[in-house]
N, C-alpha and C positions, 0 to 999 in steps of 0.2 A: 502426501502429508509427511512433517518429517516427526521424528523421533522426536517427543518432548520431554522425555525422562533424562535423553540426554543431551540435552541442550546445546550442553562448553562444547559438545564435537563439532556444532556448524558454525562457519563462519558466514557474514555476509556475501552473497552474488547477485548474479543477474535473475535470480528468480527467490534470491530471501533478504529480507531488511528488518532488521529489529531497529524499536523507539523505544527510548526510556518510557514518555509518556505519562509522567507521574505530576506533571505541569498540567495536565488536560492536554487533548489533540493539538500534535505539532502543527505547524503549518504545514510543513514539507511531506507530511502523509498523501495528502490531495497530491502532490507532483507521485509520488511514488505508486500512487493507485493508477495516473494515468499511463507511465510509465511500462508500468505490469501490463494492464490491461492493453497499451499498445506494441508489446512486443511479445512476449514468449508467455505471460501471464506471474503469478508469484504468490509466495505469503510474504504477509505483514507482521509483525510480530510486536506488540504496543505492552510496555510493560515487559521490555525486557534490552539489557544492554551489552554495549560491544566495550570489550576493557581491552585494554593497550594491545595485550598479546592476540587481537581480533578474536577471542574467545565469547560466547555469548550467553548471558548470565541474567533469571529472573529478578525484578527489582522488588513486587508487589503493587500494583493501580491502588492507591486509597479508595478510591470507588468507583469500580468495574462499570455498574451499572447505569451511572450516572454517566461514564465516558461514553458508553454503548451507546443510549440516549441522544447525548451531542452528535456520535460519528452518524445516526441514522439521520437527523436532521439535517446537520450538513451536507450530505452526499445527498441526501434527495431537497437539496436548493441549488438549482439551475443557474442561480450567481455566480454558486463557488463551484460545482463541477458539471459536466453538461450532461451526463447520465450514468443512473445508478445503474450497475450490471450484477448487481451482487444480488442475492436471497439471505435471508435469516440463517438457514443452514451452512452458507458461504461466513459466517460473522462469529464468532464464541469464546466464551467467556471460558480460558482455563486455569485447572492447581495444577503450578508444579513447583516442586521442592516445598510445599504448602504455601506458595505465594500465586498471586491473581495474576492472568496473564490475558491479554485479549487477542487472537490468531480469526487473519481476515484472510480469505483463499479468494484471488484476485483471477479472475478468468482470463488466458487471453481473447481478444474480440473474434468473432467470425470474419471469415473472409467477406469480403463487400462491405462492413460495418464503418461508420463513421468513426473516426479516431474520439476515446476520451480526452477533452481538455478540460484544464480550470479557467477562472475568472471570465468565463464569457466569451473568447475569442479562441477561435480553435487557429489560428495562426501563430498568437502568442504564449497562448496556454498548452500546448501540447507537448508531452513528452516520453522520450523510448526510454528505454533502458538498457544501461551498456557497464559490463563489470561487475563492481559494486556498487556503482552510483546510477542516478536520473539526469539525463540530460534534456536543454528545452530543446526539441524542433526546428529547424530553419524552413522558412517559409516555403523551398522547394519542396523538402523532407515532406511537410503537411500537404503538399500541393499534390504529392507523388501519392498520398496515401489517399487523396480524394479521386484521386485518379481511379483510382482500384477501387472501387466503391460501384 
């Protein structure tokens, strides 16, 4: 887990992503959960952002709990991601600098575990994570990880 008193010191990598999230859940969270979960694992950080100097800064969720809500529904509809790997204890709701922050601890998968995807197709939906960013999959990449299964 990282330090959340002090936030500004991390910047984004291959195993931390901060979202504003003050819109309600991004789309690009589901790319990023499968990401995590298909390479090294990560947190998510919703309710909170990256300013120029890659510094990372609470924004405040107008309502934590209502977001919490969606992301649970979401993630466990088999439309939008193919499986939840998370627990209640993996998902919370935090203060820091007294503003609301939501911090999701993305496991990476077991060895032999089918890759997480979105939308349905684990060909097209699947994705690793590399850097700072999520990249999607190319059909060997996924082919290579069913392999291994």
């Amino acid at each position: 887990m990282i330090d959340l008193s002090n936030i500004e010191r991390y910047k984004e990598n291959n195993r931390l992503e901060a979202k504003k999230a003050t819109g309600g859940l991004p789309e690009s969270l589901w790319e990023t959960y499968s990401a995590f979960a298909n390479t090294l694992g990560g947190i998510i950080l919703l309710g909170v952002e990256e300013r120029e100097d890659k510094s990372l800064h609470p924004v405040d969720l107008p309502d934590p709990e209502w977001l919490l809500s969606d992301f649970w529904d979401i993630i466990n509809d088999k439309r939008k991601v193919s499986r939840n790997i998370l627990t209640h204890d993996d998902v919370q709701i935090k203060r820091i600098e007294g503003k609301h922050i939501i911090v999701i601890i993305v496991p990476k998968l077991k060895k032999g575990e089918e890759p997480i995807y979105t939308g349905g197709s684990v060909y097209t939906g699947t994705y690793k994570r590399n850097g700072d960013g999520d990249y999607k999959c190319s059909v060997e990449e996924v082919a290579e990880m069913l392999r291994r299964k």
